[in-house]
DOLORO-239509 format. One record per residue (C-alpha): x, y, z. Coordinates in steps of 0.5 Angstrom, whole numbers. Layout:
N
X, Y, Z $
...
This chain:
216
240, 420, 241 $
240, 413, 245 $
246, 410, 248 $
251, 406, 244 $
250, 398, 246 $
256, 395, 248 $
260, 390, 244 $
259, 383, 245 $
268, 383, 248 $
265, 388, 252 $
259, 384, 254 $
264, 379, 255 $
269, 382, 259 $
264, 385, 264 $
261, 378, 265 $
268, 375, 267 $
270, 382, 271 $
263, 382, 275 $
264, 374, 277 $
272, 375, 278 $
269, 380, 283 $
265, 375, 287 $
270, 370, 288 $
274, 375, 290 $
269, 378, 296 $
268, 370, 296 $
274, 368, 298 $
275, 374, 303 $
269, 372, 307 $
270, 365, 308 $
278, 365, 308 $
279, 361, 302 $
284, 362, 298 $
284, 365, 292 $
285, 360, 285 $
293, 360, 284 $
298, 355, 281 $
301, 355, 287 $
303, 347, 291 $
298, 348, 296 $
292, 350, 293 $
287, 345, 294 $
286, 341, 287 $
279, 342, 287 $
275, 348, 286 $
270, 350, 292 $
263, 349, 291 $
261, 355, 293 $
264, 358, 287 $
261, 353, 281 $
256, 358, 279 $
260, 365, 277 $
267, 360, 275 $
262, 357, 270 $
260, 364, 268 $
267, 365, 269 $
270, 360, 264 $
263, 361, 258 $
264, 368, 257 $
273, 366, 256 $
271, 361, 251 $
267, 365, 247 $
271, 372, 248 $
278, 368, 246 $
274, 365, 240 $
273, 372, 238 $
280, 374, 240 $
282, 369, 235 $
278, 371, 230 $
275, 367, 224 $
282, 365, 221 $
286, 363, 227 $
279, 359, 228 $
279, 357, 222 $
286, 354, 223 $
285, 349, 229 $
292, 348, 229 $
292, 342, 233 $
297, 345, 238 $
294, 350, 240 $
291, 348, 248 $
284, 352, 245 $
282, 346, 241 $
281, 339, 245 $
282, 333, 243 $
274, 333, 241 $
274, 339, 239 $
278, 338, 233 $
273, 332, 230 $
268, 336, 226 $
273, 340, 223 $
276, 335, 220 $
270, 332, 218 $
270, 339, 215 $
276, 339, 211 $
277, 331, 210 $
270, 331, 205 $
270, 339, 203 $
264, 340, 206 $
265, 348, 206 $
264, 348, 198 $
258, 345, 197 $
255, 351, 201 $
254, 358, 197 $
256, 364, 201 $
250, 367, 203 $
247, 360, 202 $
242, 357, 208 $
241, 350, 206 $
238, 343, 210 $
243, 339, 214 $
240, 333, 210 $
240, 337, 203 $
247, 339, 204 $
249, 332, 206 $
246, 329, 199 $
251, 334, 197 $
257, 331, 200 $
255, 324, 198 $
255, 323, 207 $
249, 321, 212 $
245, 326, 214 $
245, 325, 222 $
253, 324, 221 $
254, 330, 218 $
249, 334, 223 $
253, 331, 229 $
260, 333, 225 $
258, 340, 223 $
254, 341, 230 $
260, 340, 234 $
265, 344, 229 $
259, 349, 231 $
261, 350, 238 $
268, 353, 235 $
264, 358, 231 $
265, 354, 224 $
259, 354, 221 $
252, 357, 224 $
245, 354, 225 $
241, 359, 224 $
234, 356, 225 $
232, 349, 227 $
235, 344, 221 $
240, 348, 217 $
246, 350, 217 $
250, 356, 214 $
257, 360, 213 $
260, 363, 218 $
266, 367, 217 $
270, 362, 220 $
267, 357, 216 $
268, 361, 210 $
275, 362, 210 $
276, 354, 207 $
272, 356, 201 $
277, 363, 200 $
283, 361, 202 $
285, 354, 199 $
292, 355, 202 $
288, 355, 210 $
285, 349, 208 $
291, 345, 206 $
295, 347, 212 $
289, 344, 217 $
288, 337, 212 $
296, 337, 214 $
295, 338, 220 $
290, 334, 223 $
291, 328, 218 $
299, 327, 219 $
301, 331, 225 $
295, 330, 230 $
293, 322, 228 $
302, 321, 229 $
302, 325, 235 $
299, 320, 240 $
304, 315, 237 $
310, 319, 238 $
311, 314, 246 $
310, 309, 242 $
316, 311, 237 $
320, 313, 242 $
319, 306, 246 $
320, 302, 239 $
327, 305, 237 $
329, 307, 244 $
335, 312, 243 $
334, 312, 236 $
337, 317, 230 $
335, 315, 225 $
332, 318, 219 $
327, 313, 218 $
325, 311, 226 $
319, 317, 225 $
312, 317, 229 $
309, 317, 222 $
313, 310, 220 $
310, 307, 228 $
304, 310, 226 $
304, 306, 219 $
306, 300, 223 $
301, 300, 227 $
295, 302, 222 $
298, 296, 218 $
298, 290, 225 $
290, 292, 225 $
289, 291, 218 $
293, 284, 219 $
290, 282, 226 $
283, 284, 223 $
283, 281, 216 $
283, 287, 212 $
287, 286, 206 $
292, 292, 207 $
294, 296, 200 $
């Protein structure tokens, strides 16, 4: 009988082991100190160590994503320090314009016949559904098309999920980069109606006025 395969989290896990264990012997041999948060650790890592932390950071990535697994990948809460600023785009992209319904579970389609489906440019919804992908949501299974992962599947079954991250990233993400701004409008303020929301209407409402735009 031939050996089992590893899984891909112990893949992963061996990677970062047998990396961690070269920066180790590393920083013993030529008397560098080992990465801490320490004051007095330099702020920038060694050369010497680019190729195995590079190796180090990929496989954690990945092995967190699968740690999450499809639901927390699917809820991108913004808050959570896994999802940047710019990782969060496609996945609102996904959300804002119902992406995730115009593709059957088992579907395999164009990113071109897809977008005719949404009703959005092709090369818009290439580039959004490709950096959506980068987080596991939604695959390229060959050169041009796209389909379902199970992360990307939970926008279809779970209507709820998918109401909770249009929340979270068209209300709570856009109002938290306004939160200073509100703070330095009604300094020491609290009053119910002094809101990041209410800041950030203001603001969205002087561009209109600046720009011409007959606001609504």
């Amino acid at each position: 009988m031939a050996p089992k395969a590893p899984s891909r989290i112990s893949q992963l896990a061996a990677i970062i082991y047998s990396n961690t264990e070269k920066l180790d012997a590393l920083c013993a041999a030529e008397s560098i100190p080992s990465p801490s948060f320490e004051v007095e650790i330099p702020p920038n890592a060694p050369a010497a160590f680019e190729q195995s932390r590079n190796e180090v950071l990929v496989a954690t990535d990945e092995l967190f994503d699968l740690m999450l697994g499809p639901r927390q990948l699917a809820e991108c809460d913004p808050l959570q320090a896994s999802f940047n600023h710019t990782s969060l785009i496609g996945i609102q992209a996904i959300v804002r314009y119902g992406i995730a319904d115009h593709l059957k579970h088992d579907e395999e389609v164009t990113f071109s016949e897809l977008a005719e489906r949404c009703q959005l440019p092709a090369n818009d919804l290439t580039r959004m559904l490709r950096q959506a992908m980068t987080r596991h949501i939604f695959k390229e299974p060959r050169k041009g098309y796209v389909a379902h992962t199970a992360a990307s599947k939970c926008y279809i079954d779970e209507p709820l999920l998918k109401d909770w991250v249009y929340l979270a990233l068209e209300e709570i993400w856009p109002a938290a980069v306004y939160m200073l701004d509100a703070l330095d409008k009604w300094k020491g303020s609290g009053e119910p109606n002094h809101t990041v929301s209410l800041k950030r209407n203001f603001v969205k409402h002087e561009t209109k006025v600046v720009l011409g735009i007959q606001h609504s």
